[in-house]
C-alpha positions as a Python dict, from the first residue, in 0.01 Angstrom:
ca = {
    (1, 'X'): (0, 0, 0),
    (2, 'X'): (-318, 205, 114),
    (3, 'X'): (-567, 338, -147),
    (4, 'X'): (-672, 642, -178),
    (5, 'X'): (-1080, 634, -209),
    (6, 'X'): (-1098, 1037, -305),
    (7, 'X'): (-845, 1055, -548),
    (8, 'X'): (-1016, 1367, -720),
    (9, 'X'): (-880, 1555, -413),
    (10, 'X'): (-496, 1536, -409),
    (11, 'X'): (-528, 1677, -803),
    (12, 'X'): (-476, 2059, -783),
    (13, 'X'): (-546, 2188, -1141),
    (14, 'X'): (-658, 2518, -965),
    (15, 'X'): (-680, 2816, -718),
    (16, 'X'): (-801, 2775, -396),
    (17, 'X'): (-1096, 3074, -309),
    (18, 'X'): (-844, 3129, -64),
    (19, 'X'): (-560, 3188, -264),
    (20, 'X'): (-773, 3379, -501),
    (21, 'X'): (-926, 3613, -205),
    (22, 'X'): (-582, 3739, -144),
    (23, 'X'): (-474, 3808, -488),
    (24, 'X'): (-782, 4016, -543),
    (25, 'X'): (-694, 4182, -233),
    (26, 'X'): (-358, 4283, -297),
    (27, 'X'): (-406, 4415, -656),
    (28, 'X'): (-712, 4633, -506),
    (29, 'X'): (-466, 4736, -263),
    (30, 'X'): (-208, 4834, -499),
    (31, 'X'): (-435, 4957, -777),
    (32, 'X'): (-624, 5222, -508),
    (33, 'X'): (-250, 5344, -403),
    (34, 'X'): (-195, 5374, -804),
    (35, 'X'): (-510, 5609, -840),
    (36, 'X'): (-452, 5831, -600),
    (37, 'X'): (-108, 5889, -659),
    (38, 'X'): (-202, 5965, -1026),
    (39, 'X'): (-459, 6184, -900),
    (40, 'X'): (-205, 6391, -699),
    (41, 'X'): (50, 6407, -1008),
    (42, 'X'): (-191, 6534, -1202),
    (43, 'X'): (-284, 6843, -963),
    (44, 'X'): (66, 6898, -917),
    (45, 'X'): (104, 6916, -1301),
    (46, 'X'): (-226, 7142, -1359),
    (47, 'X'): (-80, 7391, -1112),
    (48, 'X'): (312, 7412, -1270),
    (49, 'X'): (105, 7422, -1626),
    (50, 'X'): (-61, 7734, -1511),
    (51, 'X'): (268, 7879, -1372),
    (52, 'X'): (546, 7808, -1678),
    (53, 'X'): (193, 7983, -1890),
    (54, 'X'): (233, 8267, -1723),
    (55, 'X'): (593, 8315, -1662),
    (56, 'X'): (649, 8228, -2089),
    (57, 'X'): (359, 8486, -2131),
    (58, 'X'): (524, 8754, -1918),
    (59, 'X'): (917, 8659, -2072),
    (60, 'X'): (715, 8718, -2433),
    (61, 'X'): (618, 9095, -2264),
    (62, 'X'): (969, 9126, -2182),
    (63, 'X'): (1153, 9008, -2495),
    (64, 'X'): (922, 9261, -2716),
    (65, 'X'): (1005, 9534, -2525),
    (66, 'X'): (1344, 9467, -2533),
    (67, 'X'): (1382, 9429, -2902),
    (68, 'X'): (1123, 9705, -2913),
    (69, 'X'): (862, 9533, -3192),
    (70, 'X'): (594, 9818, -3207),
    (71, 'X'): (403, 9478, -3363),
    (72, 'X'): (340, 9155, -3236),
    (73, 'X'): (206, 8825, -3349),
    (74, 'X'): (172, 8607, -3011),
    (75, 'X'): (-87, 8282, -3071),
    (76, 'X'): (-234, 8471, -3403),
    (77, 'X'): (-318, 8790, -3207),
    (78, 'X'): (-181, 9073, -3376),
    (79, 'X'): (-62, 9372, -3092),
    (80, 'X'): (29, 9750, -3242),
    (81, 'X'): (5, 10113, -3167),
    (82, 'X'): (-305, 10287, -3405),
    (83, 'X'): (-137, 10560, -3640),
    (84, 'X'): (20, 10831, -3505),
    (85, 'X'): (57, 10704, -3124),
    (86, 'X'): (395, 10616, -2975),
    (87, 'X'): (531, 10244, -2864),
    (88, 'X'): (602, 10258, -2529),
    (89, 'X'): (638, 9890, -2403),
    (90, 'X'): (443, 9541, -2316),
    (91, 'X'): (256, 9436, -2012),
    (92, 'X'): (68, 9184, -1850),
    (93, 'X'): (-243, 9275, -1651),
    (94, 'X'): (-410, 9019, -1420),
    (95, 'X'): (-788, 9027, -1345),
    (96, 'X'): (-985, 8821, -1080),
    (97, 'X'): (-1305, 8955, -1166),
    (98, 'X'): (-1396, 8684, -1396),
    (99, 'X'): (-1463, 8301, -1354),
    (100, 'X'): (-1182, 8178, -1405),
    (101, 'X'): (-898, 8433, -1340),
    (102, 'X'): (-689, 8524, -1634),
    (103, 'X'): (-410, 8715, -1744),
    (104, 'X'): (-390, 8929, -2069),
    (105, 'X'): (-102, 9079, -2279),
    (106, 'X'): (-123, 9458, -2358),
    (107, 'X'): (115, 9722, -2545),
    (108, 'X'): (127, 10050, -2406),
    (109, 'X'): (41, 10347, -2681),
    (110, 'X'): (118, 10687, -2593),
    (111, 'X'): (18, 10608, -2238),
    (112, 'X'): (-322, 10424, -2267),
    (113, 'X'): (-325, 10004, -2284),
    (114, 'X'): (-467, 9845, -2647),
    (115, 'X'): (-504, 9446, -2513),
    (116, 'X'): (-497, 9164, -2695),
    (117, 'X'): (-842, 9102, -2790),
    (118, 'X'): (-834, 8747, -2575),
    (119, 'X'): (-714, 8634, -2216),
    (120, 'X'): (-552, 8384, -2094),
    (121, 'X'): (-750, 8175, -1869),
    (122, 'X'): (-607, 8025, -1574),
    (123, 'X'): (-696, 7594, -1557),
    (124, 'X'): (-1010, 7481, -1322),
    (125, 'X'): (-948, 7529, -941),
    (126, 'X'): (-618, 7726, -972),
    (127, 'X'): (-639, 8131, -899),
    (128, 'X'): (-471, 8410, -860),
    (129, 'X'): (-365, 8509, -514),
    (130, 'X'): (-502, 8848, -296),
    (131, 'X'): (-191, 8975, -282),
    (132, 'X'): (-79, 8961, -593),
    (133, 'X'): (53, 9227, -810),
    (134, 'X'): (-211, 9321, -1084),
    (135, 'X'): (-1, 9505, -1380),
    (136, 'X'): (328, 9421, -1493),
    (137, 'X'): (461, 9653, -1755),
    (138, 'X'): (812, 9631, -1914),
    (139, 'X'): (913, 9984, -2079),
    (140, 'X'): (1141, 10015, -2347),
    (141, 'X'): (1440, 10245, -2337),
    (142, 'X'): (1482, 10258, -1952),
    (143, 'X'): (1473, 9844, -1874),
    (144, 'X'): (1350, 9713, -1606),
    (145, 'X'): (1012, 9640, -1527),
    (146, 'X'): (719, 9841, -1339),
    (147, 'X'): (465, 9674, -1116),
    (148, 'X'): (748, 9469, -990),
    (149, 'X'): (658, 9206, -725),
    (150, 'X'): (470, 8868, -696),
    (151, 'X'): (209, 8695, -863),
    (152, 'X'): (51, 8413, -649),
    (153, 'X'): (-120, 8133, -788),
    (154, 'X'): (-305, 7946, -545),
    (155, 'X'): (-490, 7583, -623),
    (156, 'X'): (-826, 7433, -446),
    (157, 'X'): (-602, 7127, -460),
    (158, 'X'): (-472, 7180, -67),
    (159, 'X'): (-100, 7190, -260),
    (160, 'X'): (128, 7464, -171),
    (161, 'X'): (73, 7800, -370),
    (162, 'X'): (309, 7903, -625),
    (163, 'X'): (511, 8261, -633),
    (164, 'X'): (614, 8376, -940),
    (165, 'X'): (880, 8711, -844),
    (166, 'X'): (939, 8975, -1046),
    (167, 'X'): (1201, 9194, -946),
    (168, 'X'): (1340, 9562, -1013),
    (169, 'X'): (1541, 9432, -1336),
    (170, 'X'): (1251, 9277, -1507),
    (171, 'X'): (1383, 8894, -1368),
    (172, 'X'): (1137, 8657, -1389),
    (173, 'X'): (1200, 8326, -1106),
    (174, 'X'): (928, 8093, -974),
    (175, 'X'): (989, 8029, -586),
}
């Protein structure tokens, strides 16, 4: 029978630096393709946030009209006509003059817009498109909406923009 004169060496109780090398490697591997998918996801998700905002805030313009509240509590902002002026409807105006854009509820008195006394603003590196329609008003008594068209919300995230239509009847669809 031979003898072995290094018998420390057929032991393994461990990893090889080899062995450990390439487990380090693949879990970097794997762990880089987990960030930037997460990354991604969450640009994807800032955008839609910014979109379903909108479209809730202008199906809240459309609802009031419809029932025809001359009053209106939306997020603890209280919306009515001053004494003596009549109701005529709820809108949403968009602005891109300030930093970030935003959108803003109104109700129309005798002709003349009272906003809320806040805007909306729209989330960090999403905007408002050039060609997108500025004032959306729904009237009551006729239906329908004026200003009909598109609002485009655009992203600094290289994703597709987002359309939000609004057509002749006051329907609200994302495309």
């Amino acid at each position: 029978m031979i003898k072995l004169k290094f018998p420390h060496l057929t032991n393994k109780n461990g990893f090889t630096l080899i062995e450990l090398v390439v487990a380090f490697s693949i879990m970097a591997v794997l762990s880089t393709i987990g960030v930037v998918s997460f990354v991604s996801y969450s640009r994807t998700q800032t955008l839609q946030q910014a979109v379903n905002d909108l479209v809730t805030a202008l199906g809240t313009a459309k609802s009031m009209s419809v029932s025809q509240a001359t009053t209106s509590s939306v997020k603890n902002i209280s919306l009515k006509c001053p004494s003596g002026q009549s109701f005529g409807g709820y809108g949403i105006t968009t602005t891109t003059a300030t930093s970030p854009d935003s959108y803003t509820l109104y109700i129309m008195c005798s002709g003349a817009e009272v906003p809320a006394p806040t805007s909306t603003s729209l989330p960090k590196n999403v905007s408002f498109g050039s060609s997108t329609t500025t004032d959306v008003f729904f009237p009551i008594l006729i239906g329908g909406v004026v200003g009909r068209g598109n609002i485009i919300l655009n992203n600094s995230f290289g994703l597709p923009s987002k359309t939000i239509n609004i057509d002749s009847g006051g329907n609200i669809k994302i495309q």
